[in-house]
C-alpha positions as YAML, in Angstrom:
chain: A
units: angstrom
residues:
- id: 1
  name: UNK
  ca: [66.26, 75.65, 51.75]
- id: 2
  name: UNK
  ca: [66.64, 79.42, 50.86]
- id: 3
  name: UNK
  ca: [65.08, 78.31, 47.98]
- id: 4
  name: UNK
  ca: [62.16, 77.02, 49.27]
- id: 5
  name: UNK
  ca: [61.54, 80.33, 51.38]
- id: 6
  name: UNK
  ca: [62.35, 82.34, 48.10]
- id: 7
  name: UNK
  ca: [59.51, 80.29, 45.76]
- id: 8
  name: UNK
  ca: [57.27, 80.63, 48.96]
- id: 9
  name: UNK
  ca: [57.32, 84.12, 49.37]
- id: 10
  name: UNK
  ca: [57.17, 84.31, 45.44]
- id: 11
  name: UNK
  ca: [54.30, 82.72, 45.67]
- id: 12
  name: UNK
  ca: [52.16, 84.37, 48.19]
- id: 13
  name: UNK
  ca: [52.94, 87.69, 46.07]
- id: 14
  name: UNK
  ca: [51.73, 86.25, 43.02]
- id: 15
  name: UNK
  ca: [48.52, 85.01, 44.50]
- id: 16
  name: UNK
  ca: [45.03, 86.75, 44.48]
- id: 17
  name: UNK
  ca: [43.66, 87.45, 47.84]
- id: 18
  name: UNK
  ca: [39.87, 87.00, 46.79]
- id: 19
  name: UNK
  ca: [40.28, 83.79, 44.66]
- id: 20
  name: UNK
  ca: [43.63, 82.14, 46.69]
- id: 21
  name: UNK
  ca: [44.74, 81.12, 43.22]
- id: 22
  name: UNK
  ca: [47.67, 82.46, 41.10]
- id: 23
  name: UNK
  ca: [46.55, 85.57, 39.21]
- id: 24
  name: UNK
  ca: [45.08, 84.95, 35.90]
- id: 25
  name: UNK
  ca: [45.00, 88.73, 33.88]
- id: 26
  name: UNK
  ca: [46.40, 90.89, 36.94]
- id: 27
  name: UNK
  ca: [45.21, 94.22, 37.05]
- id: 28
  name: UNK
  ca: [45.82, 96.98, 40.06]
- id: 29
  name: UNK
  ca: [43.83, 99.18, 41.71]
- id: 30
  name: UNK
  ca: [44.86, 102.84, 43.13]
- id: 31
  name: UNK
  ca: [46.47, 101.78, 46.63]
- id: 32
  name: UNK
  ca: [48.97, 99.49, 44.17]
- id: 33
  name: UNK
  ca: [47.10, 95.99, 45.83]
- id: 34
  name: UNK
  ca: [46.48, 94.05, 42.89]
- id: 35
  name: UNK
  ca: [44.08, 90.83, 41.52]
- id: 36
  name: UNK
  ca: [42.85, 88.64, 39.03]
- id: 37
  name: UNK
  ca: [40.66, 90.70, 36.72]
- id: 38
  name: UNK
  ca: [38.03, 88.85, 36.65]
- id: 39
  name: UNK
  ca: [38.02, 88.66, 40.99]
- id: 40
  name: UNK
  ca: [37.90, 92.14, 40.96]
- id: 41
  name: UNK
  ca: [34.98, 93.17, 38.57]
- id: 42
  name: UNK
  ca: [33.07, 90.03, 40.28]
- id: 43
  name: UNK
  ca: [33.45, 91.78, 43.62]
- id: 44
  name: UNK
  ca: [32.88, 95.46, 41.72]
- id: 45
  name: UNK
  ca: [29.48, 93.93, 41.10]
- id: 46
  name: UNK
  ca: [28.67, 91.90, 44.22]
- id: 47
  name: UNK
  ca: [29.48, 95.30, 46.30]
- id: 48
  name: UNK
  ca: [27.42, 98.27, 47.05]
- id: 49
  name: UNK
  ca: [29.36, 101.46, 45.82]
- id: 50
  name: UNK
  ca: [29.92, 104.55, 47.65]
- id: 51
  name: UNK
  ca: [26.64, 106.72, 48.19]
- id: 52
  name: UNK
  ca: [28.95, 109.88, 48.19]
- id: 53
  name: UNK
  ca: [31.08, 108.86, 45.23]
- id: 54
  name: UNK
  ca: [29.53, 106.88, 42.47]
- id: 55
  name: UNK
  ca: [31.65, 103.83, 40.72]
- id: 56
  name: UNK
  ca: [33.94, 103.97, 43.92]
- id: 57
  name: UNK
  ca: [34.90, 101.18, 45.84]
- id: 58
  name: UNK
  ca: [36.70, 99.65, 48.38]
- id: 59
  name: UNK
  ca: [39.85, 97.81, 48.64]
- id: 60
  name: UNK
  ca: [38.99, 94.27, 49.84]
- id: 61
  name: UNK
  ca: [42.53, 94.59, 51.48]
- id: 62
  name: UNK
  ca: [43.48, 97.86, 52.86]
- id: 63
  name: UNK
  ca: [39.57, 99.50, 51.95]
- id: 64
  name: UNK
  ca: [41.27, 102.37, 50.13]
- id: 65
  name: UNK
  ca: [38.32, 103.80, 47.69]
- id: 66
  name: UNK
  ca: [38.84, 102.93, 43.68]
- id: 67
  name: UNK
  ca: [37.50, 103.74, 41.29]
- id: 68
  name: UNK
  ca: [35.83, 101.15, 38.95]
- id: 69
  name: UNK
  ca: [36.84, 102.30, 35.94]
- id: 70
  name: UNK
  ca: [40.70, 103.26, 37.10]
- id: 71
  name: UNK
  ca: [41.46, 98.98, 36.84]
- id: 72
  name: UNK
  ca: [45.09, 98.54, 34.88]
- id: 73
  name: UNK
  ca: [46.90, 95.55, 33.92]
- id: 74
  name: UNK
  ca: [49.79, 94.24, 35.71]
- id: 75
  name: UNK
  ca: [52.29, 93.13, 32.97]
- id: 76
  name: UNK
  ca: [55.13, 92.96, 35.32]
- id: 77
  name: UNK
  ca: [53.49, 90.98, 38.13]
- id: 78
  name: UNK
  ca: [51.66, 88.54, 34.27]
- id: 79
  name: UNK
  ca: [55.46, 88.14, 33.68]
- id: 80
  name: UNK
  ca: [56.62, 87.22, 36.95]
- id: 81
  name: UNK
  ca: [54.04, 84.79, 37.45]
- id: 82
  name: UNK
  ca: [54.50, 83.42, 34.21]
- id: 83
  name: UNK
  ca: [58.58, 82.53, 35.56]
- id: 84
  name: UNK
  ca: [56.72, 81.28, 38.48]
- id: 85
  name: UNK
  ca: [54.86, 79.36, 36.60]
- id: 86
  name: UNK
  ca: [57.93, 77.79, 34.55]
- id: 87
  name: UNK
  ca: [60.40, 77.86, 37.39]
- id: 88
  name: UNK
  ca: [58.17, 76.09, 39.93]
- id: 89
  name: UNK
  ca: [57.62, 73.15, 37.27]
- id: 90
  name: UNK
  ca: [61.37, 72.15, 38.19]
- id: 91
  name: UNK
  ca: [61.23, 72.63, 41.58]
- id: 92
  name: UNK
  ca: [60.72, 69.78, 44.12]
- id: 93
  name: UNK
  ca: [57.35, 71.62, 45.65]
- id: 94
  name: UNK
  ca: [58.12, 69.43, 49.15]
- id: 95
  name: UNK
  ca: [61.80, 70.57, 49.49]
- id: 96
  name: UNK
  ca: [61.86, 73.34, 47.46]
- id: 97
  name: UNK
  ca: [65.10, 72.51, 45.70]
- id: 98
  name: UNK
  ca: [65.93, 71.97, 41.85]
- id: 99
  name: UNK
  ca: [64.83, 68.76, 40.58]
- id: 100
  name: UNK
  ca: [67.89, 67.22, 38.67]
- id: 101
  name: UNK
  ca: [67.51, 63.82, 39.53]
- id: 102
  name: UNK
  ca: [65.51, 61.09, 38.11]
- id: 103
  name: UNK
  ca: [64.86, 57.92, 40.02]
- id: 104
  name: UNK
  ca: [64.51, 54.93, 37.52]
- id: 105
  name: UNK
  ca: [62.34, 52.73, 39.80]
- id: 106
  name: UNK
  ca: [59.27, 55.12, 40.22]
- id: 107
  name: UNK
  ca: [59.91, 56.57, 37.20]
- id: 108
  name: UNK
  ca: [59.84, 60.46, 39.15]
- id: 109
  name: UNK
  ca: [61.87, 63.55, 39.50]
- id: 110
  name: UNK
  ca: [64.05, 64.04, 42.60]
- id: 111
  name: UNK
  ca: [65.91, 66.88, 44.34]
- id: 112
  name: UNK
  ca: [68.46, 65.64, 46.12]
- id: 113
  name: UNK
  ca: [66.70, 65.87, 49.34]
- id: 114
  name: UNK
  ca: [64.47, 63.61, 47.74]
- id: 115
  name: UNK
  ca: [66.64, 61.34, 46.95]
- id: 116
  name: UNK
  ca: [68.07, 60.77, 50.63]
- id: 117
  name: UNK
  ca: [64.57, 59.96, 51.67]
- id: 118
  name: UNK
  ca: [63.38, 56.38, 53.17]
- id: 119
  name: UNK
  ca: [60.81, 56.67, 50.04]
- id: 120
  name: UNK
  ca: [63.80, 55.92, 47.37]
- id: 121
  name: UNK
  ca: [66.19, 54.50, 49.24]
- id: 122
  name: UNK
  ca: [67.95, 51.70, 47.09]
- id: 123
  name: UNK
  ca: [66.45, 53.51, 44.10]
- id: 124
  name: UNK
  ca: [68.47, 53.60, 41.21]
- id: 125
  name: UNK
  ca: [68.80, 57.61, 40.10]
- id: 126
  name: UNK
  ca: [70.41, 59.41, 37.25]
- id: 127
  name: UNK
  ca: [71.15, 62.72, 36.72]
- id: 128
  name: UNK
  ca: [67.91, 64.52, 33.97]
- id: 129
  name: UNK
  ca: [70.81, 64.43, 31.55]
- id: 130
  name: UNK
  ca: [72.04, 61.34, 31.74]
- id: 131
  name: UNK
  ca: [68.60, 59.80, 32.04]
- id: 132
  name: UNK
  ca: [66.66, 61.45, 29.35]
- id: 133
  name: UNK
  ca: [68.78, 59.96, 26.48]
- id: 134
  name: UNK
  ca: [67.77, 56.27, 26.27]
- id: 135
  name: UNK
  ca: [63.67, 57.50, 27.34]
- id: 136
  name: UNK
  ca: [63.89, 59.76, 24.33]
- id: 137
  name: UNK
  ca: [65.63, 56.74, 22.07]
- id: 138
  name: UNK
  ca: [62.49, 54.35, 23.42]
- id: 139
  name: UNK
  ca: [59.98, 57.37, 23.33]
- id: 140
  name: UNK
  ca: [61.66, 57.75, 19.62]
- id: 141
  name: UNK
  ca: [60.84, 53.95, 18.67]
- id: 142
  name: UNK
  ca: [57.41, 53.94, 19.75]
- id: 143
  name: UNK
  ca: [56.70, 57.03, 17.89]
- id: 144
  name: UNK
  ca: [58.11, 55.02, 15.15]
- id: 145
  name: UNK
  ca: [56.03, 52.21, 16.28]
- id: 146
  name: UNK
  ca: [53.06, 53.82, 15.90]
- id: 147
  name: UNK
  ca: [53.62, 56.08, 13.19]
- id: 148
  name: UNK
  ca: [54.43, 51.99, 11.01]
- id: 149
  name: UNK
  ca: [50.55, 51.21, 12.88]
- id: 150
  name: UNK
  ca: [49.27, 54.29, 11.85]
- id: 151
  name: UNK
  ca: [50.15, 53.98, 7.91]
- id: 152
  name: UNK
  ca: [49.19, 50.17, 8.23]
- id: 153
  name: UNK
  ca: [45.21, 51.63, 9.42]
- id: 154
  name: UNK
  ca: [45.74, 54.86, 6.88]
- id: 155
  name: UNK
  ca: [45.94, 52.33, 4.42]
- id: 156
  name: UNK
  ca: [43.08, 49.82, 5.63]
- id: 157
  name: UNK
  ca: [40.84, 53.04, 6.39]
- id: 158
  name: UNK
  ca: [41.78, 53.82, 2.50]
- id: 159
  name: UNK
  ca: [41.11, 50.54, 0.76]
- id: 160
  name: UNK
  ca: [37.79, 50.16, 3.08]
- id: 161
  name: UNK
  ca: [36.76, 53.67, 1.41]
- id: 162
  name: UNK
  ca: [37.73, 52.25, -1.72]
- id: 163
  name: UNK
  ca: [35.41, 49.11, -1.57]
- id: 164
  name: UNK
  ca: [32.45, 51.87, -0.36]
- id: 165
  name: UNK
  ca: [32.96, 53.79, -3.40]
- id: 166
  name: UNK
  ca: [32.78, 50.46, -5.67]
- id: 167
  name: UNK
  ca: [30.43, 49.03, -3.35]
- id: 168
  name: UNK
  ca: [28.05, 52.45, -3.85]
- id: 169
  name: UNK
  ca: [28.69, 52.46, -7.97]
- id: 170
  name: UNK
  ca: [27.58, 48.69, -7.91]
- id: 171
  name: UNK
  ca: [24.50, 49.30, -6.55]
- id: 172
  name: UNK
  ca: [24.23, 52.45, -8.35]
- id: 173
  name: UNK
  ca: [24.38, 50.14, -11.41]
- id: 174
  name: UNK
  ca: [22.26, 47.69, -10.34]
- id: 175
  name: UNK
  ca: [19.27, 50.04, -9.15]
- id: 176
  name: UNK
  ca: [19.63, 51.52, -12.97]
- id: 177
  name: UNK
  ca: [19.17, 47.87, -14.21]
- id: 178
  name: UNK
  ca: [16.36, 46.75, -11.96]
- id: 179
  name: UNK
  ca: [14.49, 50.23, -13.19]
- id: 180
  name: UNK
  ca: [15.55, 49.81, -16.79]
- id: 181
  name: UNK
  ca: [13.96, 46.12, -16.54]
- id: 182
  name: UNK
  ca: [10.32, 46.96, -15.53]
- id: 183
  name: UNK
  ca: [10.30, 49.94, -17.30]
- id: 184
  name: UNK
  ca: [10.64, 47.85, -20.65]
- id: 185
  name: UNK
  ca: [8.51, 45.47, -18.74]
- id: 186
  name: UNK
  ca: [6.07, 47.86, -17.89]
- id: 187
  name: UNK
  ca: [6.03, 49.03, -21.41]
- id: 188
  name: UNK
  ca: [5.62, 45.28, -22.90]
- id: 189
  name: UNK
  ca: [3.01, 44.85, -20.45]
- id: 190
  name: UNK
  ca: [0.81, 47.83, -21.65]
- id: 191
  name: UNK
  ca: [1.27, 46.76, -25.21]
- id: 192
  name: UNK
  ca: [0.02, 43.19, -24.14]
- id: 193
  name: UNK
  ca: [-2.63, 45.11, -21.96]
- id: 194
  name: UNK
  ca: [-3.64, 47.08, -25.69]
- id: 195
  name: UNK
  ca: [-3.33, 43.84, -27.51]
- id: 196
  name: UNK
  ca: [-5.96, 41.77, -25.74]
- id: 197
  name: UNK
  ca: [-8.20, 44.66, -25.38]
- id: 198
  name: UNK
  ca: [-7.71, 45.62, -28.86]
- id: 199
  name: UNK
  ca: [-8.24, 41.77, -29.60]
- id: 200
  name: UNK
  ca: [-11.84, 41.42, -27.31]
- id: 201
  name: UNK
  ca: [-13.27, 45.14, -28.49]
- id: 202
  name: UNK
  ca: [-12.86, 43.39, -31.57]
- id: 203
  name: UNK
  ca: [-14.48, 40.20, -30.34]
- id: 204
  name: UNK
  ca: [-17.37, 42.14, -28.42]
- id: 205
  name: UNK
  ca: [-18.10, 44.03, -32.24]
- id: 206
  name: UNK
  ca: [-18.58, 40.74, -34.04]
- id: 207
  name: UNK
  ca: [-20.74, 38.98, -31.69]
- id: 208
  name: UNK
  ca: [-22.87, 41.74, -30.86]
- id: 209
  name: UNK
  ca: [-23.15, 42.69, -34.61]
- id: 210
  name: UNK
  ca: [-24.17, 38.76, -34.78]
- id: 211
  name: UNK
  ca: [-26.53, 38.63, -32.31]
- id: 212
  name: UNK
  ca: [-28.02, 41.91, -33.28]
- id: 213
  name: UNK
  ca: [-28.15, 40.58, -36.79]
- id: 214
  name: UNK
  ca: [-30.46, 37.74, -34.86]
- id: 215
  name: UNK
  ca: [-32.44, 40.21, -33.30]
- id: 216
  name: UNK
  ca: [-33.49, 42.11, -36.69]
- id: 217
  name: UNK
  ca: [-33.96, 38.26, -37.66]
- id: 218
  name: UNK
  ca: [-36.36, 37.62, -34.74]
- id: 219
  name: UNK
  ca: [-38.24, 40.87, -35.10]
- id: 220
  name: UNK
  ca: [-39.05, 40.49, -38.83]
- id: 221
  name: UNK
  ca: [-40.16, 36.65, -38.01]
- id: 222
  name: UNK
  ca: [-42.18, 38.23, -34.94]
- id: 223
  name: UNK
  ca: [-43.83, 40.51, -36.56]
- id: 224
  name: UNK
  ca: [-44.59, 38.16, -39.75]
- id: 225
  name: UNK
  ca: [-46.05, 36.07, -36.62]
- id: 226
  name: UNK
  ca: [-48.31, 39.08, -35.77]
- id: 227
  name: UNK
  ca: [-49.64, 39.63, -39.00]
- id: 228
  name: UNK
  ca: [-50.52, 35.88, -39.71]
- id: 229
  name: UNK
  ca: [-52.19, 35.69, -36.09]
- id: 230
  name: UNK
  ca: [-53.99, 39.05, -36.52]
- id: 231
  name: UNK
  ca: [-54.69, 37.12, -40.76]
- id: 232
  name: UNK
  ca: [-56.37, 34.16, -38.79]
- id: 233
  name: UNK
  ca: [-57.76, 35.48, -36.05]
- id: 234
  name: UNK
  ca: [-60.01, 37.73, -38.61]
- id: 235
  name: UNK
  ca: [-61.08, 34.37, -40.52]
- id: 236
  name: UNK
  ca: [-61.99, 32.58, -37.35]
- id: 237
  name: UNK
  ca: [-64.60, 35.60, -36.70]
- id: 238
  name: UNK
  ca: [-65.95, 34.90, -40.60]
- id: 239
  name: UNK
  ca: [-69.10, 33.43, -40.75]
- id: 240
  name: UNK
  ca: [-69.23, 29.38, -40.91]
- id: 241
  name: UNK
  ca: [-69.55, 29.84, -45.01]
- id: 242
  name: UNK
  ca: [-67.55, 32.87, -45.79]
- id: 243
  name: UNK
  ca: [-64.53, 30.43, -43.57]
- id: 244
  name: UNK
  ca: [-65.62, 27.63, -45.43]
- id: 245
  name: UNK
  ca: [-65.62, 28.88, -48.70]
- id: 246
  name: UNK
  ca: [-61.73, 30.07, -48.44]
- id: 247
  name: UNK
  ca: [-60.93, 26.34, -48.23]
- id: 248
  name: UNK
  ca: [-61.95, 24.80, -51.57]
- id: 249
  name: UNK
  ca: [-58.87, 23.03, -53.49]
- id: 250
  name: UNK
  ca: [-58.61, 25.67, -55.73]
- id: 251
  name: UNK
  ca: [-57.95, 27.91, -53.08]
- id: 252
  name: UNK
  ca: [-54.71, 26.02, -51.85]
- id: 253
  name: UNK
  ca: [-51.09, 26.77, -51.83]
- id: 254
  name: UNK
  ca: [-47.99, 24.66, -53.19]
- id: 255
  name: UNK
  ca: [-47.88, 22.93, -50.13]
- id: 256
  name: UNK
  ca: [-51.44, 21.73, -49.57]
- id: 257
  name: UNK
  ca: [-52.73, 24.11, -46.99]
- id: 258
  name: UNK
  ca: [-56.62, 24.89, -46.71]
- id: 259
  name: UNK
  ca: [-55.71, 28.04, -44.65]
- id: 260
  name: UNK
  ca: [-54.22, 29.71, -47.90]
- id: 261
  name: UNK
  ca: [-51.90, 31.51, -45.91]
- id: 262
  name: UNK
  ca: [-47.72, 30.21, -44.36]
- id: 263
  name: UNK
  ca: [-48.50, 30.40, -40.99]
- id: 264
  name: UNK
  ca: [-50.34, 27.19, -40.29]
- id: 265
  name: UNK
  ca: [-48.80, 24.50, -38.74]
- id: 266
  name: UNK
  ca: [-48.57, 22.65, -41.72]
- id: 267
  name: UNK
  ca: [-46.99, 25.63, -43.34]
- id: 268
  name: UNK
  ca: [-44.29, 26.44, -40.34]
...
């Protein structure tokens, strides 16, 4: 129990007054009262300071003036709170007392106060060093366990990145191909495409050179048409024995016209 009253009083030394906590970063002030450093420049700059005395505060304790700037660590009071710290993790925090028991049934560490409680009464217990032997041998095989699991899914993650790779060089492959493809069929199709344009420029040429050919043909036989009319028009307006007398038998032509000129009827 002296114990208890020891880690008690240990404990109400080591913590800060402002924050209630265990220091974190102790530093001290001038009248030796001491706090987390980051408690003290919170409540440096949450207080007024002295009108008289610039930068000086008070001691939310005994209200001695300090200075701001006079804050210094505490490395004794770091170190004894960091045995605290350590020391209290084996300590039963209800009793106070060592805990170097282990109780098997709720799988917790005991003092031996503890241990003569109604809570674990019929409990089997075993001393820390007798117990922690076979935990560490199961503890042991399920690291082994998992360490088997964890190679199996090593090597699954591996061969899945393996069929990624292939799987990314296959289509890799196969987008080349595809692009390969219509590019030669893109390039046969533009030959084709010059082929058959080639092949009806050529086409167009002929039959316009044809039916140009006609058209020369028509205009010489129109304007042969134009003459004769114009030929026989100008007879018509001869008098009855001037057009007459250019129809004797002499006057015809090898195919019997009276007109003496091809563009009769008879002579078409």
């Amino acid at each position: 129990m002296a114990s208890a009253i020891f880690i008690k009083k240990l404990r109400e030394e080591a913590t800060c007054s402002i924050c209630l906590e265990l220091m974190t970063e102790p530093v001290s002030i001038n009248c030796g009262h001491s706090y987390c450093h980051l408690c003290i420049v919170g409540f440096t700059g949450n207080q007024s300071a002295d009108t008289s005395s610039p930068g000086t505060f008070h001691c939310p304790q005994c209200r001695k003036p300090f200075q701001s700037g006079s804050l210094r660590p505490n490395k004794q009071l770091r170190g004894m709170i960091q045995t605290f710290k350590e020391m209290n993790q084996s300590m039963c925090n209800e009793h106070g007392e060592q805990l170097h028991l282990f109780c098997e049934n709720d799988g917790q560490l005991l003092c031996w106060c503890c241990e003569r409680s109604p809570q674990h009464k019929g409990h089997f217990t075993a001393t820390v060093e007798d117990a922690c032997p076979g935990y560490r041998e199961k503890l042991q095989k399920a690291v082994t366990k998992l360490k088997f699991t964890e190679s199996i899914y090593m090597q699954l993650k591996l061969d899945t990145t393996q069929k990624i790779s292939s799987w990314e060089k296959k289509i890799k492959h196969e987008e080349e191909r595809i692009h390969s493809e219509f590019t030669n069929l893109h390039t046969f199709l533009h030959q084709e495409e010059e082929f058959y344009m080639h092949r009806l420029e050529k086409e167009k040429e002929q039959k316009l050179s044809r039916l140009q050919d006609n058209v020369a043909y028509l205009d010489n036989k129109l304007e042969e048409l134009k003459n004769g009319i114009l030929e026989l028009d100008k007879k018509c307006q001869c008098s009855a024995r001037n057009f007459l007398q250019g129809l004797s038998y002499q006057s015809r032509n090898t195919r019997g016209c009276f007109f003496g000129t091809a563009y009769c009827e008879q002579c078409l």
